[in-house]
N, CA, C and O atoms as a printed pandas DataFrame, in Angstrom:
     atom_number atom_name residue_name chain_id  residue_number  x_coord  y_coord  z_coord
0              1         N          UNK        A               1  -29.599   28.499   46.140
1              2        CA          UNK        A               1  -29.341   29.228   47.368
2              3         C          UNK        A               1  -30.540   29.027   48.293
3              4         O          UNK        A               1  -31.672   29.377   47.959
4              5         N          UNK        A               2  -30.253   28.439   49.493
5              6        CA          UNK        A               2  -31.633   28.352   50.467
6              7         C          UNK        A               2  -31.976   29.973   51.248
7              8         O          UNK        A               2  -31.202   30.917   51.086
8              9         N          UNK        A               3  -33.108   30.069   51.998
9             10        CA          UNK        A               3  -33.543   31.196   51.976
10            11         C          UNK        A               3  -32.422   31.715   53.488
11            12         O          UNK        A               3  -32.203   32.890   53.784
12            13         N          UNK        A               4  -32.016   30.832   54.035
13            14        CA          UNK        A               4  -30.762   31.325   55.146
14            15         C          UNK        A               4  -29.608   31.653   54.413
15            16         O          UNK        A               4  -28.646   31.927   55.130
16            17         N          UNK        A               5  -29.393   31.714   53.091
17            18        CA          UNK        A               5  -28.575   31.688   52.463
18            19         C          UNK        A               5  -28.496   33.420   51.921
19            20         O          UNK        A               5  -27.710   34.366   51.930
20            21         N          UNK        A               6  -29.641   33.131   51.546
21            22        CA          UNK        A               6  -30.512   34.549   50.687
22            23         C          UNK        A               6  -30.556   35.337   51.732
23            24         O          UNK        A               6  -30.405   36.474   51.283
24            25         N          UNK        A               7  -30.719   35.400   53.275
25            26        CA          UNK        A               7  -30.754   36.339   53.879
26            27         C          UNK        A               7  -29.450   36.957   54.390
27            28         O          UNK        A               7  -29.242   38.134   54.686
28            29         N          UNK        A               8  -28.427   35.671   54.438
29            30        CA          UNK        A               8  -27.429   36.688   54.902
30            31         C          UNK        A               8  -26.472   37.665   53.769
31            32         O          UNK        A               8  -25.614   38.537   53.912
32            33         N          UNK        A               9  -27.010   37.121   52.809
33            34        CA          UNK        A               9  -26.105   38.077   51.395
34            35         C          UNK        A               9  -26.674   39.188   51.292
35            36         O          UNK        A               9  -26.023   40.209   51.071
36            37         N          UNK        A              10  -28.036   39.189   51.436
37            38        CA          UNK        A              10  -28.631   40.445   52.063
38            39         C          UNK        A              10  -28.333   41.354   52.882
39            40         O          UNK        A              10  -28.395   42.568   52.686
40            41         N          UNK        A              11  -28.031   40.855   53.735
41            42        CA          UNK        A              11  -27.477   41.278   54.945
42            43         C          UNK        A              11  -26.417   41.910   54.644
43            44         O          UNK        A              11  -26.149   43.097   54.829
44            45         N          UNK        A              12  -25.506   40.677   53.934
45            46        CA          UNK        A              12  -24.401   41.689   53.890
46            47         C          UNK        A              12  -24.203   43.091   52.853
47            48         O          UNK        A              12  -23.674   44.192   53.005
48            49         N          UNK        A              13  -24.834   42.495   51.877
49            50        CA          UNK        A              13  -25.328   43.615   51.169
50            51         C          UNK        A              13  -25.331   45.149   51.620
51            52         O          UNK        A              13  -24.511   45.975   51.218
52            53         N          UNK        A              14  -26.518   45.442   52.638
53            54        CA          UNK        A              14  -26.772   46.261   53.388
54            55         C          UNK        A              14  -25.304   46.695   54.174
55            56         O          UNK        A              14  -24.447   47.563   54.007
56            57         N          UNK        A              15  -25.492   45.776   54.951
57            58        CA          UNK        A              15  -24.131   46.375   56.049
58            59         C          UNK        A              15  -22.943   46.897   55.324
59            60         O          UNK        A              15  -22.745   48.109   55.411
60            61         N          UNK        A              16  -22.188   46.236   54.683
61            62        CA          UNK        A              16  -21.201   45.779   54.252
62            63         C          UNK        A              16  -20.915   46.568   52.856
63            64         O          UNK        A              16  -19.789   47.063   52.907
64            65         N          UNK        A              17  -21.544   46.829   51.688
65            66        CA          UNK        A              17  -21.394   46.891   50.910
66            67         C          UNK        A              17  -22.620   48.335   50.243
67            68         O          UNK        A              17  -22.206   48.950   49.261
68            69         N          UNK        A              18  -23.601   48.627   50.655
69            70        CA          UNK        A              18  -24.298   50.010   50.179
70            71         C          UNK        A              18  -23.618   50.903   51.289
71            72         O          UNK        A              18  -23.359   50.553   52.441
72            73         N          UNK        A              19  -23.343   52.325   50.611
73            74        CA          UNK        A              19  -23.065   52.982   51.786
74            75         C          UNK        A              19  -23.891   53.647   53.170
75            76         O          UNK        A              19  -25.119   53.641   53.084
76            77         N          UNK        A              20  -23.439   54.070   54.104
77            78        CA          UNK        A              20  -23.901   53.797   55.385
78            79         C          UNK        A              20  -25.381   55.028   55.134
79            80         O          UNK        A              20  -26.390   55.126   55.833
80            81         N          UNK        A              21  -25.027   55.764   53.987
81            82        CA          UNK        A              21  -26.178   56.623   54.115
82            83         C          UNK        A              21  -27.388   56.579   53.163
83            84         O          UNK        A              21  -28.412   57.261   53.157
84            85         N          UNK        A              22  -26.882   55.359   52.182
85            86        CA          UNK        A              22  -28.223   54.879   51.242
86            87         C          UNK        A              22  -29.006   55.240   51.827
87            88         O          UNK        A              22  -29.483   56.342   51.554
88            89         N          UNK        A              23  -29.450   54.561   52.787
89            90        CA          UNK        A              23  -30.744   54.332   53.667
90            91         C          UNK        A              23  -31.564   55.849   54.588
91            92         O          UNK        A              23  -32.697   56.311   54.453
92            93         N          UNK        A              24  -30.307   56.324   55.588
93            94        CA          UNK        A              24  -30.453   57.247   56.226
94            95         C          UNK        A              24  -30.877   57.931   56.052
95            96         O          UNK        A              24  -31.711   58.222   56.910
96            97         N          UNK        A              25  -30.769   58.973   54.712
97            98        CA          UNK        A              25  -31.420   60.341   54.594
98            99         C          UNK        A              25  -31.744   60.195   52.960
99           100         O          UNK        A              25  -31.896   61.099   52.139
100          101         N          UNK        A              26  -31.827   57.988   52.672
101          102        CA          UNK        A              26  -32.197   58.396   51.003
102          103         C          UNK        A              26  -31.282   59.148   50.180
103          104         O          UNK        A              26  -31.741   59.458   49.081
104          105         N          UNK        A              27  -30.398   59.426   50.368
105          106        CA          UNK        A              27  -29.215   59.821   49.208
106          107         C          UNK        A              27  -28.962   59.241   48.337
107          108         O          UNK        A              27  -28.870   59.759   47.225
108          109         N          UNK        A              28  -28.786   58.097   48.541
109          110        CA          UNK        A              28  -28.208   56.764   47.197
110          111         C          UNK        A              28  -29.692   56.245   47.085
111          112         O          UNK        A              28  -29.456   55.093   47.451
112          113         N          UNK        A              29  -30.436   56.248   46.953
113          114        CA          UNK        A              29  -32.085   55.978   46.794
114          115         C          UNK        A              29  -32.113   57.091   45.619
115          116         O          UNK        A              29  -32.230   56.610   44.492
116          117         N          UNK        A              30  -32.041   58.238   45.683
117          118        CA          UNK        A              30  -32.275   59.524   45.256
118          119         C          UNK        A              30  -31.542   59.703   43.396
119          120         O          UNK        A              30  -31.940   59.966   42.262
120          121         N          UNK        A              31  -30.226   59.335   44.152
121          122        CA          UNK        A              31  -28.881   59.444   43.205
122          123         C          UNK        A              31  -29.407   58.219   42.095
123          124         O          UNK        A              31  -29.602   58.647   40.957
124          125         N          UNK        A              32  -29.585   57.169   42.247
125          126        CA          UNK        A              32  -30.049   55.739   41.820
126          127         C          UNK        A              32  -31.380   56.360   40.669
127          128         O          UNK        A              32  -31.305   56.453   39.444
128          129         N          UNK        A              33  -32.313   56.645   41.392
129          130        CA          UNK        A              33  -33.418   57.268   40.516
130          131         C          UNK        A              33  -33.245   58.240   39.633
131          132         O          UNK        A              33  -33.692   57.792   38.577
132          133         N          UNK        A              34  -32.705   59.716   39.399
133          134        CA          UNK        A              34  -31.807   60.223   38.884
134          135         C          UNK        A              34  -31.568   59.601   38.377
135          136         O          UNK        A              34  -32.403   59.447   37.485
136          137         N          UNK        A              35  -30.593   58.802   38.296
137          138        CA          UNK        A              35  -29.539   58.010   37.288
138          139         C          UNK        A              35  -30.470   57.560   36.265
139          140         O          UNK        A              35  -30.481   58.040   35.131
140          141         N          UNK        A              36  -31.140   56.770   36.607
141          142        CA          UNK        A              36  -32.046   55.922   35.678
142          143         C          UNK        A              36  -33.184   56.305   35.092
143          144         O          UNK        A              36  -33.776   55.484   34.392
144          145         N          UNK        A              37  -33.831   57.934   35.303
145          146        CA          UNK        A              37  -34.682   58.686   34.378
146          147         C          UNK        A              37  -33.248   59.660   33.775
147          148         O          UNK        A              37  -33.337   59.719   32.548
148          149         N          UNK        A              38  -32.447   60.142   34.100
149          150        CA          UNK        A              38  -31.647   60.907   33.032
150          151         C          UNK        A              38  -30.822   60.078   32.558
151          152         O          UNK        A              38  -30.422   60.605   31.520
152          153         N          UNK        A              39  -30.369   59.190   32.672
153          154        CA          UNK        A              39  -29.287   57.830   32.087
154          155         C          UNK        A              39  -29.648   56.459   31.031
155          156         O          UNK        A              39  -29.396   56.212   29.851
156          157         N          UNK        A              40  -30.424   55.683   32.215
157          158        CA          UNK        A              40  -30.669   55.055   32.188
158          159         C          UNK        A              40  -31.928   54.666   31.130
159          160         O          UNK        A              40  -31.680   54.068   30.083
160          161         N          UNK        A              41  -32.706   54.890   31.341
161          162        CA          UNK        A              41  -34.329   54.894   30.575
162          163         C          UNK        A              41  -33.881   56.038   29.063
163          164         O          UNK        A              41  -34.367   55.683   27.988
164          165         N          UNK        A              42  -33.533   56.542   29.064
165          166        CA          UNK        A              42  -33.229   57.589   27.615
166          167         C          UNK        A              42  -32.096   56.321   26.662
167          168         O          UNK        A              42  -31.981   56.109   25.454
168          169         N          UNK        A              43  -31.553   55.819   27.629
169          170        CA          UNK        A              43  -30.275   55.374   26.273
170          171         C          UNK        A              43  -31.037   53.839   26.291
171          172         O          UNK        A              43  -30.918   53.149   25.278
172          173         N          UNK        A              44  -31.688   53.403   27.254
173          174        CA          UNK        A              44  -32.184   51.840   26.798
174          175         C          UNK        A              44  -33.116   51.646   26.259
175          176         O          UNK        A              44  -33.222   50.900   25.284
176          177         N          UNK        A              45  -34.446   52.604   27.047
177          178        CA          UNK        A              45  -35.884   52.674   26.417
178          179         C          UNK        A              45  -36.253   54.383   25.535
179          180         O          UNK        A              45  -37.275   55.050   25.696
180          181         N          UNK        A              46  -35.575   54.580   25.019
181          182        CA          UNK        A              46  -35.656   56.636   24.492
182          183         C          UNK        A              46  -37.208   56.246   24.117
183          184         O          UNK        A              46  -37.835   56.629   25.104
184          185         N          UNK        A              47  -38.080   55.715   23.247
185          186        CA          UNK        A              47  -39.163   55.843   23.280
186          187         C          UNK        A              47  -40.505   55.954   24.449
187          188         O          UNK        A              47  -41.502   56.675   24.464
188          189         N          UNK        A              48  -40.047   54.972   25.314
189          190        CA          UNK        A              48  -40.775   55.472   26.777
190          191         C          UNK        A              48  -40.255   56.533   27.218
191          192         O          UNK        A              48  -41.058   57.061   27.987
192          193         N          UNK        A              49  -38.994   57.322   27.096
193          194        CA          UNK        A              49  -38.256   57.922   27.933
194          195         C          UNK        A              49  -38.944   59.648   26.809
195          196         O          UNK        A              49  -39.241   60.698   27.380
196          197         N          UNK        A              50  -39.017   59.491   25.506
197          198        CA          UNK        A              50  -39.704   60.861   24.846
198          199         C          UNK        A              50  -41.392   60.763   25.587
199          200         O          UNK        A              50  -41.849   61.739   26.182
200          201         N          UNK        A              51  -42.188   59.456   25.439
201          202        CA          UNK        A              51  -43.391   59.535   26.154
202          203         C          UNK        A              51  -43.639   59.798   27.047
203          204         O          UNK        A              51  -44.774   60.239   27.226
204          205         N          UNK        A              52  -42.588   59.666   28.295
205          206        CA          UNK        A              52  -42.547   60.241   29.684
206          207         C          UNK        A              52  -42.898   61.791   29.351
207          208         O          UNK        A              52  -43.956   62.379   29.576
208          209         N          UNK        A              53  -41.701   62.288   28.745
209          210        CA          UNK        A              53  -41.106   63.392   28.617
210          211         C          UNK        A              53  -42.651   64.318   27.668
211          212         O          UNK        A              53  -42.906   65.462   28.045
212          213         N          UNK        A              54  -43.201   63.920   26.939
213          214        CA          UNK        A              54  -44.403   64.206   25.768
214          215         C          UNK        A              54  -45.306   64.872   27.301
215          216         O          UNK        A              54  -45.696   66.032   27.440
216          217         N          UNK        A              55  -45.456   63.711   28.319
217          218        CA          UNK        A              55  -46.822   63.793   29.399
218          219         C          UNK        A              55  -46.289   64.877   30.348
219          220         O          UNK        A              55  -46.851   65.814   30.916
220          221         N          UNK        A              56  -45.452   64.589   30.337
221          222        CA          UNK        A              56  -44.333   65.530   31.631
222          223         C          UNK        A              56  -44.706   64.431   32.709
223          224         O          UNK        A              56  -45.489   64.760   33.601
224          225         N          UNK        A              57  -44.310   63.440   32.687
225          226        CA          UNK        A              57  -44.753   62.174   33.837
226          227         C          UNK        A              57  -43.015   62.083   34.388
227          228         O          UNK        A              57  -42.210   62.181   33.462
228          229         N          UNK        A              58  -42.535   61.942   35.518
229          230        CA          UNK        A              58  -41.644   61.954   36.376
230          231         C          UNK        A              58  -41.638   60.111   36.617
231          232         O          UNK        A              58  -42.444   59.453   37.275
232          233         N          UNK        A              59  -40.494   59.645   35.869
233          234        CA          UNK        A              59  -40.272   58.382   36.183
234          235         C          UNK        A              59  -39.950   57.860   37.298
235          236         O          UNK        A              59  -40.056   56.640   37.419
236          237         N          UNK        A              60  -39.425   58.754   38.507
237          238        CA          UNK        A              60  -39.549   58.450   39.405
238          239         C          UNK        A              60  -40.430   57.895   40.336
239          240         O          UNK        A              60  -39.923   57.385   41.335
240          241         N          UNK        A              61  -41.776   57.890   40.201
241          242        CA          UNK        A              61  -42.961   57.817   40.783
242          243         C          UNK        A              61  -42.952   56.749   40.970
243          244         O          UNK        A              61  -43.369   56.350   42.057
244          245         N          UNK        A              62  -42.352   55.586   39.742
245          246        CA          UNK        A              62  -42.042   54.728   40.362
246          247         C          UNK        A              62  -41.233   53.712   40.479
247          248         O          UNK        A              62  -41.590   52.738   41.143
248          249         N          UNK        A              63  -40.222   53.741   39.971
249          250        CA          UNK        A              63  -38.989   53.830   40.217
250          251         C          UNK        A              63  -38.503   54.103   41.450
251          252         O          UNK        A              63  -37.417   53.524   41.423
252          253         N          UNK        A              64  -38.571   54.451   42.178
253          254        CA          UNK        A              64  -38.018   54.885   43.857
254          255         C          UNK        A              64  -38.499   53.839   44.683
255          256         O          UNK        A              64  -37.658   53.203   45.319
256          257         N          UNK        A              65  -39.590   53.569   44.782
257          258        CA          UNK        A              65  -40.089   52.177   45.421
258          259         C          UNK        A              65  -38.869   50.791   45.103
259          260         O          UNK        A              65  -38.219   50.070   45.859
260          261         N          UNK        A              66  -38.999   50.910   43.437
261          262        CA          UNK        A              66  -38.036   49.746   43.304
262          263         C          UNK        A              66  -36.736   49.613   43.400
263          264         O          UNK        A              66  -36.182   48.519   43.293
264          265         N          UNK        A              67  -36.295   50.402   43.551
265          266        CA          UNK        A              67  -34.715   50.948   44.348
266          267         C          UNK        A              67  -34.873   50.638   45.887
267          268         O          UNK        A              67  -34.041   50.049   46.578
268          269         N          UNK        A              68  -36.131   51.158   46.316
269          270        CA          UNK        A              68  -35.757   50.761   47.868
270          271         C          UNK        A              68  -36.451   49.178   48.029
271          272         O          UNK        A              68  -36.365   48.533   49.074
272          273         N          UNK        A              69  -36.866   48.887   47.294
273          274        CA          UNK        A              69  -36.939   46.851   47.432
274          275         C          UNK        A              69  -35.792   46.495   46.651
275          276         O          UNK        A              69  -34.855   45.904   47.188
276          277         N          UNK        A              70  -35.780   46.690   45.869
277          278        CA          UNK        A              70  -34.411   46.162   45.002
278          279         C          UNK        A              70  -33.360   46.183   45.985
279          280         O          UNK        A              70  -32.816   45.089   46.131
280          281         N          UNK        A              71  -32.800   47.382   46.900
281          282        CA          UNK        A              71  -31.526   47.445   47.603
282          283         C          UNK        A              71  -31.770   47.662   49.244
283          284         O          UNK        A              71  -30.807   47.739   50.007
C-alpha cells in the first residue's frame, strides 16, 4: 500500500466508518479503554491484569493515548 494509499483508508476510516462522536466528546475513546482494562487485559493478560490490580495502577494511563493513535 503506498502512503496515498494509507491516507485515504484513513480517512475513510474516520469519516466513514468510527462514529461521528468517537472523537468529539471522546466517548468511543473512553468506551474502547474500559473495554480493554475490564475485558480485554483480564481474559488475555490476567497476570498483568492481577498486577495492575495488586498496585491499584489504572491501565488506562496508557492505553487511551493508544486508542487515540491507533483510531
Amino acid at each position: 500500500m503506498t502512503e496515498e494509499e494509507t491516507f485515504w483508508v484513513f480517512t475513510h476510516l474516520l469519516e466513514r466508518i468510527l462514529p461521528p462522536d468517537y472523537y468529539a466528546q471522546m466517548m468511543g475513546v473512553n468506551a474502547d479503554t474500559e473495554y480493554f482494562k475490564d475485558v480485554l487485559l483480564p481474559t488475555y493478560l490476567p497476570d498483568v491484569s492481577e498486577h495492575f490490580k495488586k498496585y491499584n495502577f489504572n491501565s488506562t494511563f496508557f492505553c487511551y493515548n493508544w486508542f487515540v493513535c491507533l483510531f
